[in-house]
Each structure stands twice: as structure tokens, then as C-alpha cells.
FIMIVO-961220 format. One line per 10 residues: their letters; for each residue x negated, y, z negated of N, C-alpha, C. Coordinates in Angstrom, 1 decimal. Atoms other than C-alpha are relative to their C-alpha. Layout:
// residues N
A	X:Y:Z:X:Y:Z:X:Y:Z; ...
***
This chain:
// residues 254
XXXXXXXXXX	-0.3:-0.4:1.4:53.9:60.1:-3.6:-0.1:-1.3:-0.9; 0.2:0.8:0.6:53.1:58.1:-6.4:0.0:0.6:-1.2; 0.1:-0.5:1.4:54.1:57.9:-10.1:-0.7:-0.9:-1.1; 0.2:0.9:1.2:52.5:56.0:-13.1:-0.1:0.5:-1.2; -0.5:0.2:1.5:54.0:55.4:-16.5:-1.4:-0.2:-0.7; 1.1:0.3:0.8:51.1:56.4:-18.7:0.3:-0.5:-1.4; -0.7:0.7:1.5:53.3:56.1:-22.1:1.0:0.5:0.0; -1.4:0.1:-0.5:56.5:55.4:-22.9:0.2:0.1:-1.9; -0.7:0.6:1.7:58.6:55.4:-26.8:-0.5:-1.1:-0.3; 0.2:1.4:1.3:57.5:52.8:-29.4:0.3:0.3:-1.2
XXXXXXXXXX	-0.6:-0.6:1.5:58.7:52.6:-32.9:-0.9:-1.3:-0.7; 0.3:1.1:1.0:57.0:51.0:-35.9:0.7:-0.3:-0.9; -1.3:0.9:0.4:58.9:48.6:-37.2:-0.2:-0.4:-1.5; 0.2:-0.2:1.7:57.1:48.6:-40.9:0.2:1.1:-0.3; -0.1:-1.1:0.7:57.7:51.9:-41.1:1.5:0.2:-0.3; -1.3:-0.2:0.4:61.3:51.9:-40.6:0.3:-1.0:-0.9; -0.2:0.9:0.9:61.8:48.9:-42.8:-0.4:0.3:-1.5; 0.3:-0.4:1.0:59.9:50.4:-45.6:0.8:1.2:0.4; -0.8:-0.8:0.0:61.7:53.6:-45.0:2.0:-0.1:-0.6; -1.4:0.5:0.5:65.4:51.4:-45.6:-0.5:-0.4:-1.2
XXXXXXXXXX	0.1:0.4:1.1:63.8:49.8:-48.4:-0.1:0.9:-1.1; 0.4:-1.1:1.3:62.5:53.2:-50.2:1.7:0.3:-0.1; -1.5:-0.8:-0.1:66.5:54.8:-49.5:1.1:-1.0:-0.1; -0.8:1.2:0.1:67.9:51.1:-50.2:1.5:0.4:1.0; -0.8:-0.1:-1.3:69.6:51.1:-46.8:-0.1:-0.9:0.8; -0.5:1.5:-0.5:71.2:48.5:-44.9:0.1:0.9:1.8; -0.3:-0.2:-1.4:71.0:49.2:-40.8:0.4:-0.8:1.1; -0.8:1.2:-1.1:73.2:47.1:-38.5:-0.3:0.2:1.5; 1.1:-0.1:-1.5:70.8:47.2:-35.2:0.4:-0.8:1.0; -0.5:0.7:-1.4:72.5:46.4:-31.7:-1.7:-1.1:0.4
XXXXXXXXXX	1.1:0.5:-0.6:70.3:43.3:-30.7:-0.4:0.5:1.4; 0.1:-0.2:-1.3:68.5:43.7:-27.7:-0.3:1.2:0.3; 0.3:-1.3:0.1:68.3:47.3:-28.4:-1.9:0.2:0.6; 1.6:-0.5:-0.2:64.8:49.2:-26.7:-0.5:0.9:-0.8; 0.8:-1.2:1.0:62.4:51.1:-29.1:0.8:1.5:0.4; -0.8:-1.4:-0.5:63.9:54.1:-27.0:1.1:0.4:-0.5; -1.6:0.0:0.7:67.2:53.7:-28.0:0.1:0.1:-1.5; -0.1:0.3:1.6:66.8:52.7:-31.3:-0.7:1.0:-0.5; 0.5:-1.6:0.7:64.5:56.0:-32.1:0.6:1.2:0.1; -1.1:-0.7:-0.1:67.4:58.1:-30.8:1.2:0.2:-0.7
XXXXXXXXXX	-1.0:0.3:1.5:70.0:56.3:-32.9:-0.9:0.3:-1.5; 0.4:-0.1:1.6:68.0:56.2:-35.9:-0.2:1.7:-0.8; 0.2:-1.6:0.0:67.2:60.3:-35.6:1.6:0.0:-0.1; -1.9:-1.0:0.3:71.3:60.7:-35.3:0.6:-0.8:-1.3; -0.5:0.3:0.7:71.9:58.4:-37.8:-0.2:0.7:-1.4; 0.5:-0.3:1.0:69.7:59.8:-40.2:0.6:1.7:-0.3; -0.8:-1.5:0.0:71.4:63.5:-39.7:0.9:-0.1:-0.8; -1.0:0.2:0.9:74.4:61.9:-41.6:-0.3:-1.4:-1.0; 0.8:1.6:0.9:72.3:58.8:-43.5:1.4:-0.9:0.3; -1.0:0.8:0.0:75.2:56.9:-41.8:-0.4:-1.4:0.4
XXXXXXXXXX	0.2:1.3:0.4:74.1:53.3:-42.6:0.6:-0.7:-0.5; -0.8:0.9:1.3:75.4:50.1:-43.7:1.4:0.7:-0.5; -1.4:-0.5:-0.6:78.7:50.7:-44.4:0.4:1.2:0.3; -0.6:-1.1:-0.6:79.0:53.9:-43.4:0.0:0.3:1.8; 0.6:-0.2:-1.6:77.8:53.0:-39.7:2.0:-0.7:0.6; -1.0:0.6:-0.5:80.9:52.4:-37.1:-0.1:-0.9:0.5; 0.0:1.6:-0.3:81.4:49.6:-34.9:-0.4:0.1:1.3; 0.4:0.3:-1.2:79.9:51.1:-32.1:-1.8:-1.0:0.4; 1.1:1.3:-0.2:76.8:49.1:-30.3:-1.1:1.9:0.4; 1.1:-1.0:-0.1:73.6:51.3:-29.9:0.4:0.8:1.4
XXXXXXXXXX	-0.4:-0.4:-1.2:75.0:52.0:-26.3:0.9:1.2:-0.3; -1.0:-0.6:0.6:77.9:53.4:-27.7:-0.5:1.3:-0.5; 0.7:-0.9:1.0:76.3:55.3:-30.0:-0.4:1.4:0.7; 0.5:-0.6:-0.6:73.9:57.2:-27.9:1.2:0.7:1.2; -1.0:-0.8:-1.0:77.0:57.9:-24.9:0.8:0.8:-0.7; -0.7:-1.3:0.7:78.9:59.7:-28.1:-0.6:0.7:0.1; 0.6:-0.9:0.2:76.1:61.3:-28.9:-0.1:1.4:1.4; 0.0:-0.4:-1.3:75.8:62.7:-25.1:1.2:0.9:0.2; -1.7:-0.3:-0.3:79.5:63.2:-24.7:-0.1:0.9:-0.6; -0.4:-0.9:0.8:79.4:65.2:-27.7:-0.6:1.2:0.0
XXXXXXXXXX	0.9:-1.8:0.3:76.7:67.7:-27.3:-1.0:0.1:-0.7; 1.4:0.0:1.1:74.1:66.5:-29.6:-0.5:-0.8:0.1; 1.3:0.1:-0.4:71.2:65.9:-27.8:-1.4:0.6:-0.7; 1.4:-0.7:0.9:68.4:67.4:-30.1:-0.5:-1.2:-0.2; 0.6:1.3:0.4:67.9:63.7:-31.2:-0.8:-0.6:1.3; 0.5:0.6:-1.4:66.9:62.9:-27.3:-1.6:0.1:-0.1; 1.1:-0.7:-0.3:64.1:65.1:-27.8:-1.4:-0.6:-1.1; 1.2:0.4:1.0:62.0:62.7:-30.5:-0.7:-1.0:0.8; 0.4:1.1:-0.6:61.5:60.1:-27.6:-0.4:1.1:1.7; 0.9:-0.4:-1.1:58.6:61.3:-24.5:-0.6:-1.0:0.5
XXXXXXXXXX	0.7:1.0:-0.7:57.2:59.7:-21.7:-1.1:0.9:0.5; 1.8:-1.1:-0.4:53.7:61.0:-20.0:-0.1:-0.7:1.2; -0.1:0.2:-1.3:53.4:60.4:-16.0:-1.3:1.0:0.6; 1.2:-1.0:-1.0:50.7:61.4:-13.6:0.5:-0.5:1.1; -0.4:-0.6:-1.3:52.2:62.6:-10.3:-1.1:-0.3:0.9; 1.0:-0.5:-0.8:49.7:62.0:-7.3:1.0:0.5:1.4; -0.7:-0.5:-1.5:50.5:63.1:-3.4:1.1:0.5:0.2; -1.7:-1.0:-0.5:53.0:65.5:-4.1:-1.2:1.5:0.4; 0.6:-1.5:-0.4:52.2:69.4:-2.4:-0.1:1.0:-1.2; -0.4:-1.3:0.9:51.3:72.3:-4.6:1.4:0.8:0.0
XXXXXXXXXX	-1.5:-0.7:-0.2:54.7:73.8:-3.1:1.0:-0.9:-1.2; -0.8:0.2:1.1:56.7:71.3:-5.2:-0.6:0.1:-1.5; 0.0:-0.9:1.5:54.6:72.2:-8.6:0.5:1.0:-0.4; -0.1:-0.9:0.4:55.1:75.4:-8.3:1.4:-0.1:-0.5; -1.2:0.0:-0.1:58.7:74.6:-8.6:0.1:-1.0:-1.3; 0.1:1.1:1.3:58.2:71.4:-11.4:-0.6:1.4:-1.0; 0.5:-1.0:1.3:56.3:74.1:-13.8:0.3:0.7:-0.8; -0.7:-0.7:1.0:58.9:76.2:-14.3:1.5:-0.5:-1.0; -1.0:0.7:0.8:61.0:73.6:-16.2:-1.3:-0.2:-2.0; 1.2:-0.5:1.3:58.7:74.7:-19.8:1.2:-1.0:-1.0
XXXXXXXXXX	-0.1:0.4:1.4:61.2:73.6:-22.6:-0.5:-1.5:0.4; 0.2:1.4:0.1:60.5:70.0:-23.2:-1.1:-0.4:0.8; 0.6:0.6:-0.4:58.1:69.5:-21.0:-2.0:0.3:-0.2; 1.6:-0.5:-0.6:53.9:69.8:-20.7:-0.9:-0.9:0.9; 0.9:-0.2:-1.1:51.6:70.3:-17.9:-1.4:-0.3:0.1; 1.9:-0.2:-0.9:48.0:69.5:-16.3:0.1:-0.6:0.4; 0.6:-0.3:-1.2:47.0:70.0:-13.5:-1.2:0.3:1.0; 1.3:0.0:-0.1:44.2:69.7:-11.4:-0.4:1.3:0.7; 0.7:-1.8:-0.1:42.4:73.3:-10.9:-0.6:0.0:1.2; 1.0:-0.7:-0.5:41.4:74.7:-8.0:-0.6:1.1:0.0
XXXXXXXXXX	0.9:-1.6:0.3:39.3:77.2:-10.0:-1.5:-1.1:-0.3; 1.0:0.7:0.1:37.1:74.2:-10.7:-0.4:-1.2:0.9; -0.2:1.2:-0.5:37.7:71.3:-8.3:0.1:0.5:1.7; 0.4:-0.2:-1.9:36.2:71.5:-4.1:1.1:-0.6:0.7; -1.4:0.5:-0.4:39.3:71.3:-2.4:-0.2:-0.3:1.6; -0.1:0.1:-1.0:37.3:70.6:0.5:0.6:-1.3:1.2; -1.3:1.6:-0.3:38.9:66.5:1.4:1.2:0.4:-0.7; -1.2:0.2:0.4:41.7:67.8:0.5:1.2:-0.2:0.7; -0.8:1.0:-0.8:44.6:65.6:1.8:1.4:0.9:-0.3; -1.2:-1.0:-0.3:47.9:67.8:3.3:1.7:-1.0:-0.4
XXXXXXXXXX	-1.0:0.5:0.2:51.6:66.4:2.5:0.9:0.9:1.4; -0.6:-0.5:-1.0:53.8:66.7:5.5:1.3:0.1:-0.5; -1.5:1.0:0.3:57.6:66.6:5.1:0.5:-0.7:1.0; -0.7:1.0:-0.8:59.2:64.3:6.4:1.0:0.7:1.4; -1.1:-1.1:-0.8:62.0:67.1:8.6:-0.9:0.3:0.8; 0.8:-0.4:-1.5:58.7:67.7:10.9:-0.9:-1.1:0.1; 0.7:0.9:-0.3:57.1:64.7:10.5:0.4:-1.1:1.3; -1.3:0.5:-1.3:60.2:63.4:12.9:-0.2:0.4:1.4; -0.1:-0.9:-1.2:59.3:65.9:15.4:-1.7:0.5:0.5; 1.6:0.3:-0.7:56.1:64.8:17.3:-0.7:1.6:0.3
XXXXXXXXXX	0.9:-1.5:0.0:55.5:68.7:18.7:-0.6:0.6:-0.8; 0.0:-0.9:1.4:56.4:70.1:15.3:-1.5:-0.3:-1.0; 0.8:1.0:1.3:53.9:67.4:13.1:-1.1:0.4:1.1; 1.3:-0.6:-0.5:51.3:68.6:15.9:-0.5:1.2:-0.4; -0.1:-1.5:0.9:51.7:72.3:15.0:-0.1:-0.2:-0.8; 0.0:-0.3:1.7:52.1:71.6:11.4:-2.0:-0.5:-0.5; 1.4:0.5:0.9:48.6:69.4:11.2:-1.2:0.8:0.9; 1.2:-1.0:0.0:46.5:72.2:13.4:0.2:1.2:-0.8; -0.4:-1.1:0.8:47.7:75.0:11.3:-0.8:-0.6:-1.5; 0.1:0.1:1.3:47.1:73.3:8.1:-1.5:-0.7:-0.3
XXXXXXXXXX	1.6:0.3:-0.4:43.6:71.5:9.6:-0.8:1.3:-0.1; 0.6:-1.4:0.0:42.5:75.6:10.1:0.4:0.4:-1.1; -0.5:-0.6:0.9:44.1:76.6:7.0:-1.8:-0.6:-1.3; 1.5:0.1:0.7:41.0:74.0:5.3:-1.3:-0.3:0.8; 0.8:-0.4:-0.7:38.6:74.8:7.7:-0.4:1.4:-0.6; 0.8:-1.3:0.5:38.6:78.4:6.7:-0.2:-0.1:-1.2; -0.5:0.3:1.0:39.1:77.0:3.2:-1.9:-0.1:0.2; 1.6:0.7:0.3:35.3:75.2:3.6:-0.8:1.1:0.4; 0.7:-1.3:-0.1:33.7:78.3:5.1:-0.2:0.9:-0.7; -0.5:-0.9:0.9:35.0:80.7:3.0:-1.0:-0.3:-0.7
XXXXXXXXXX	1.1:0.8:1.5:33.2:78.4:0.2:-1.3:0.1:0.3; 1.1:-0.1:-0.4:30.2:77.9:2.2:-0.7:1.6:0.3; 0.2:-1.1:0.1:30.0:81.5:3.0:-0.4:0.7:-1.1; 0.2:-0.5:1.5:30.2:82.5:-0.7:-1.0:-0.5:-0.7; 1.9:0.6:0.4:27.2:80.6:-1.4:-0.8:0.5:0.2; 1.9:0.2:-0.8:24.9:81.7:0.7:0.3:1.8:-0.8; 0.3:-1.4:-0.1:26.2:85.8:-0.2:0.1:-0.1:-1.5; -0.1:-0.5:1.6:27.0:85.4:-4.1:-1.3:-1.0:-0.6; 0.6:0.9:0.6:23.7:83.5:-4.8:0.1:0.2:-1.9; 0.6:-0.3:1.5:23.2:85.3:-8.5:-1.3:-0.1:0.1
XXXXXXXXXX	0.9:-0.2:-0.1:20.4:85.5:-9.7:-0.8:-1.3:-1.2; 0.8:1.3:0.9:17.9:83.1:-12.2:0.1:0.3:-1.5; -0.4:-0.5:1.5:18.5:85.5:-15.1:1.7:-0.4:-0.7; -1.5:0.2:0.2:22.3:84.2:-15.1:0.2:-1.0:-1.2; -0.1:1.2:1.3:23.3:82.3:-18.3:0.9:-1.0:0.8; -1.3:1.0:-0.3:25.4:79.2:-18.1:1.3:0.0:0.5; -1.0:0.0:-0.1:28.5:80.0:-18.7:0.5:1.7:1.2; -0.3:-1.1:-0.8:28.1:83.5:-16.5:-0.1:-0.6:1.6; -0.1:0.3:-1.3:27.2:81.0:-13.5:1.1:-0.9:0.4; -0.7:0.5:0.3:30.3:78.9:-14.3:1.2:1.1:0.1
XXXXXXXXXX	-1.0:-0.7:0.0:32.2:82.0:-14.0:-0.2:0.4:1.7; 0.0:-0.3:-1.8:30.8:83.0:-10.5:0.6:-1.3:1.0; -0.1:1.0:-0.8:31.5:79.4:-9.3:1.4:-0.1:-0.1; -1.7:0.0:0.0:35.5:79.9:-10.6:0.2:0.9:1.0; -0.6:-1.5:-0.7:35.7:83.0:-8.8:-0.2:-0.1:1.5; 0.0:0.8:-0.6:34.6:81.3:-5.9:0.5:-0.5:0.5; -1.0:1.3:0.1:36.8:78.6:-5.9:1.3:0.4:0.5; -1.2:-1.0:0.2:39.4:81.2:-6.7:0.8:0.8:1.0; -0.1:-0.8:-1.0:38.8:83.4:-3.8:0.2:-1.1:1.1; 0.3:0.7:-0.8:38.2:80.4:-1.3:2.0:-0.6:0.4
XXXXXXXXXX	-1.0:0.8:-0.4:41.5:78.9:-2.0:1.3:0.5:0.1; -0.9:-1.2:-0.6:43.8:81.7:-1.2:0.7:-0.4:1.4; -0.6:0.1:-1.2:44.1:80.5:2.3:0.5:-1.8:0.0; -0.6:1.3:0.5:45.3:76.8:1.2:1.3:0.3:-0.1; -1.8:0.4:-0.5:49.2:76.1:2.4:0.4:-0.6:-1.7; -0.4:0.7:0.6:51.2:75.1:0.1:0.4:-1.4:-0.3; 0.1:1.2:-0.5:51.2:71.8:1.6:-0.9:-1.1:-0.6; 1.0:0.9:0.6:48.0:70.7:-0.2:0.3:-0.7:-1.4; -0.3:0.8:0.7:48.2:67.9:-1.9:-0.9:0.0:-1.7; 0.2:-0.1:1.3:47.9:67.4:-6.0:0.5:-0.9:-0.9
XXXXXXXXXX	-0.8:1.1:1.1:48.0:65.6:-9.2:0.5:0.8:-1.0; -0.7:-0.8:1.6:49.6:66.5:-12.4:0.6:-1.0:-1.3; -0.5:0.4:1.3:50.0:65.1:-15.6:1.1:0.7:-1.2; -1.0:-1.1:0.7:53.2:65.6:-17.5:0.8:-0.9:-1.0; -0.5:0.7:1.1:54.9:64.5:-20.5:1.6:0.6:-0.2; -1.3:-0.6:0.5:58.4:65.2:-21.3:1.0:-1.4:-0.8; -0.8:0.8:1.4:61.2:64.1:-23.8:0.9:-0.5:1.0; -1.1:0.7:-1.3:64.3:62.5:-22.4:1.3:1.1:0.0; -1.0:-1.1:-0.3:66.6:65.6:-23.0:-0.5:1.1:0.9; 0.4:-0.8:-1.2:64.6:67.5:-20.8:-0.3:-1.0:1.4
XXXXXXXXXX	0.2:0.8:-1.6:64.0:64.6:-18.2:1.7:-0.2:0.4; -1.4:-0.2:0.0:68.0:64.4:-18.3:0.3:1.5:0.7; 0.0:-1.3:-0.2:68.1:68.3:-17.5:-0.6:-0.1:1.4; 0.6:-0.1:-0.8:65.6:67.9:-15.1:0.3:-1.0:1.5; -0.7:1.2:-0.9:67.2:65.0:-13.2:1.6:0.5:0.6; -1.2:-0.9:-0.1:70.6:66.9:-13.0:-0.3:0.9:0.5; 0.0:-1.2:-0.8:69.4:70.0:-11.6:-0.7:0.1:1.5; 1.3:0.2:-1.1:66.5:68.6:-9.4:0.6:-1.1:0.7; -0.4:1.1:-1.0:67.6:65.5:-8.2:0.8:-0.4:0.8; -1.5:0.5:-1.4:70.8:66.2:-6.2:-0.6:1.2:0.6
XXXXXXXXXX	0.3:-1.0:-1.1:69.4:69.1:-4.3:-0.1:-0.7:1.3; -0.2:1.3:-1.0:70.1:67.5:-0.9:-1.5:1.0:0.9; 0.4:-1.3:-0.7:67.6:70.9:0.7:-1.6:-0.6:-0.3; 1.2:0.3:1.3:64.6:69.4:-1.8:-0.3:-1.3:0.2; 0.0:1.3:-0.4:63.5:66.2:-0.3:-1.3:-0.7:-1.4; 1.1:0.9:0.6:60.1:65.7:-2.5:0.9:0.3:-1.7; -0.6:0.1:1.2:61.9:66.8:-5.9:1.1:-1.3:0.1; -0.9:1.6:-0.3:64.5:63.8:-4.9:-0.6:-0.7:-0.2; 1.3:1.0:0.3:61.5:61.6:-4.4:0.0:-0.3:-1.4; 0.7:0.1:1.1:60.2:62.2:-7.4:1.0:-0.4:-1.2
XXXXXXXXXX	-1.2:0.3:0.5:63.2:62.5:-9.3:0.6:-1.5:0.0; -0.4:1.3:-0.4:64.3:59.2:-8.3:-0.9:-1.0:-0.8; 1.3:0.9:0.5:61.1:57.6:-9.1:0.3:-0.2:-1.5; 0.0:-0.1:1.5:61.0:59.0:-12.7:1.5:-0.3:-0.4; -1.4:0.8:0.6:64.9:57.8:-13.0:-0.5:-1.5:-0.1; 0.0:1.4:0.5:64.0:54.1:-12.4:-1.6:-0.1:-0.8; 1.1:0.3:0.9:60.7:54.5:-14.5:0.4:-0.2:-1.3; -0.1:0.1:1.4:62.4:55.7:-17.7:1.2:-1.3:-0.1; -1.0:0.7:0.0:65.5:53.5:-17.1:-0.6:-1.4:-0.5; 0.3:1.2:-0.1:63.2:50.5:-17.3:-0.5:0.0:-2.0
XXXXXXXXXX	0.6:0.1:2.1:62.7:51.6:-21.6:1.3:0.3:-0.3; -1.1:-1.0:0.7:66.2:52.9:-22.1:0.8:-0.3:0.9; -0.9:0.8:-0.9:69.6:50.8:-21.2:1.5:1.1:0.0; -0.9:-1.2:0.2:71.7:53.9:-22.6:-0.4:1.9:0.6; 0.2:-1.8:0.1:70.0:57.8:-22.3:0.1:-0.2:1.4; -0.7:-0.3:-1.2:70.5:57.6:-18.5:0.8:-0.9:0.7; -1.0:0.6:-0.8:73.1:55.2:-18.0:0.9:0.5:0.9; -0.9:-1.0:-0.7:75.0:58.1:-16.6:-0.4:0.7:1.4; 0.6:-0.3:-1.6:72.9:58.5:-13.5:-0.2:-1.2:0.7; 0.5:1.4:-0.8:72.2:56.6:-10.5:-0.8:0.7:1.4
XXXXXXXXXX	0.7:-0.4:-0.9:70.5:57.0:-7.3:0.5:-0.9:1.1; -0.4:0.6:-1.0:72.0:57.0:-4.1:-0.5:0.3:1.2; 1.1:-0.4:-0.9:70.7:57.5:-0.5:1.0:1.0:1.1; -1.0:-0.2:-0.8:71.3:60.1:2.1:0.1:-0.8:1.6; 0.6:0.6:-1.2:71.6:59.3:5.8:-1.2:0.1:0.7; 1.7:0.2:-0.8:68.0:59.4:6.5:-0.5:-0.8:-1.0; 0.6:1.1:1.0:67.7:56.9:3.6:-1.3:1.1:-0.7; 1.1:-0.9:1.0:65.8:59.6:1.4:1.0:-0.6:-1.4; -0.9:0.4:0.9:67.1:58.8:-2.0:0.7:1.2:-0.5; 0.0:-1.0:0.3:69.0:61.5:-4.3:0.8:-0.7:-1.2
XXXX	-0.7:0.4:1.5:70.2:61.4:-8.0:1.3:1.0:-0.1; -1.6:-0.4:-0.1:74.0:61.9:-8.7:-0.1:-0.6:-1.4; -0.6:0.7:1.2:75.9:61.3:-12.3:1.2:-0.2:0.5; -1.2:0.8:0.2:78.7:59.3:-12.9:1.1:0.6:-0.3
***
């Protein structure tokens, strides 16, 4: 498994400045503060235009753990990051997918994309167990075996014909694809590109990441904690990541 940070929060720094200057507003800005942080604060501040003397004495850290504590997270949701997922299994998308608010999806299609090299994810719970990881990789070796046949089969019986327009031979070749990859485990491996805010990566770190039963959601989970952690010294200071005894990691709050 592998994650990379495509984009992260940034703030322009003429715009907010011209923005105090039009509303002649004074903003007392924890040094050291990260774009992340500071686009979080400046959304909660601006809810009550609490600037300049009306700002407290907390430090941007502060700020944002009220915010948290208190229940008013809507402001989380102005700051997104964007991640492409490789060598995780279709079995854990199907499971990543159905977390919809805050987040969006793509994914690579097997209605259009030859899944015939396509590379299996083991878990680790049989990977331990020499017999088992024998069983698991003939099973799943025949699973894209009949996977490639299938395909090759459907070639040679759905040729169509020469009268076929473009987009009607573009639909035989989905349907194809479609039918072929029916017998694909859920073990086959996949990419996915996905964006989410930090009130839903918060949500999603909390519900997903301590499943002790859910080894690749942990993974992942984990990953994307010290990814966003590395833009933002407050929105998950309240998490950490600890290990179990097979040194898998798993996310816990404070």
C-alpha cells in the first residue's frame, strides 16, 4: 500500500490582507501557524468577525481544540486534501466508498481497464500461514485465469459487426469487461483517487482506524493520519497511532 499527497490547504496571503484592509481589521495570527490551521481559524473567526480586540488570548491551537470540543466543526470542512491510494484490494473500497459526505471518489474501472496483470493483495492473517498463502494464491491465480479467458473468449464470440458505430463498439467492449470481471476476488488490487475535507478525514479516522478486525483500513488510516498531520499541528492533535502486537498500526484518540 501506498499513499501520495497530491494537494494539501494553502491560503493567499494578499487576499486575506486585502480582505482586513477592505473590513479595517486587525488579526492577531499565532506565529508558526500552517495555512491549514489558519484557514480553519479565520472561517470560525469570521462567523463572529471576532478580530483585533475582540479576538481572545487563545493561540491558533487553542482556538481550533475549542472549536472541536465545542461542536463546531463546519469550519473543518473549508480545508481538503486529494490522495491516490495504490495496492489496496477492491474488498477495502468497497468499504472506503460508502463514507460519501465530505469525501470524493475515482477509481479505476474495470468496465474500461484489462484487468488481465492484475496484481492480488494478500492479508497479512494468511500470509503468516505458508499452507493458507498457498491456497489463497491458487484460488486467486484461477480466479484471473478464468478472468483472461472469459475475455479472450468474448472476443472471438461477440465480434460485432463493421456496420457498428464508435461509441456502440465502445459499449460492446464495456460489457465485456463487465461480464469478464465477475469472477475477480475481491482481493484484486486497485487505485483510487480521493479528496476529502478534514471533518470528514476526522470521522473517518475515528470509525475506521481503531477497528482492530480491519487490518488494511488501519494501514491506510494510519498513513493518511501522519500525511495530513504533516499540514496541521492542531485539527488532529487528538489522535495518535499506536501498534498492535503483530506491529500493525491502529488509530486511537486521546
Amino acid at each position: 500500500m501506498k499513499i501520495y499527497k497530491i494537494s494539501k490547504p494553502n491560503i493567499n496571503e494578499s487576499a486575506i490582507a486585502e480582505f482586513l484592509n477592505d473590513e479595517n481589521l486587525d488579526w492577531k495570527r499565532t506565529i508558526n501557524s500552517s495555512d491549514t490551521d489558519e484557514t480553519v481559524e479565520l472561517a470560525g473567526r469570521l462567523c463572529y468577525m471576532s478580530f483585533g480586540d475582540l479576538q481572545s488570548n487563545r493561540t491558533n491551537s487553542e482556538y481550533i481544540q475549542n472549536l472541536i470540543f465545542q461542536g463546531h466543526e463546519s469550519v473543518l470542512e473549508h480545508v481538503n486534501w486529494s490522495f491516490i491510494i495504490t495496492g489496496v484490494s477492491r474488498g477495502f473500497t468497497h468499504q472506503l466508498v460508502r463514507h460519501r459526505v465530505g469525501f470524493a471518489f475515482s477509481q479505476l474501472s474495470q468496465q474500461y481497464f484489462n484487468e488481465a496483470n492484475a496484481m492480488m493483495v494478500e492479508p497479512s492473517v494468511i500470509k503468516k500461514h505458508p499452507i493458507l498463502s498457498e491456497q489463497w494464491k491458487q484460488v486467486t491465480k484461477s480466479a484471473k485465469e478464468a478472468y483472461v479467458n472469459l475475455l479472450n473468449s468474448l472476443e472471438k464470440i461477440e465480434n460485432g459487426d463493421s456496420s457498428l458505430t464508435l461509441n456502440e463498439k465502445k459499449e460492446i467492449k464495456r460489457l465485456k469487461y463487465s461480464a469478464a470481471r465477475s469472477v475477480l476476488p475481491n482481493a484484486t488490487e486497485t487505485k483510487i483517487f480521493i479528496t476529502a475535507n478534514a471533518r470528514a478525514i476526522r470521522h473517518f479516522l475515528e470509525v475506521r482506524g481503531s477497528i482492530p478486525g480491519d487490518e488494511e483500513m488501519r494501514v491506510v488510516s494510519a498513513e493518511i493520519l501522519r500525511l495530513v498531520s504533516e499540514d496541521s499541528k492542531a485539527l488532529f492533535s487528538d489522535f495518535y497511532i499506536s501498534y498492535l502486537s503483530d506491529n500493525s498500526p491502529i488509530v486511537l484518540k486521546k
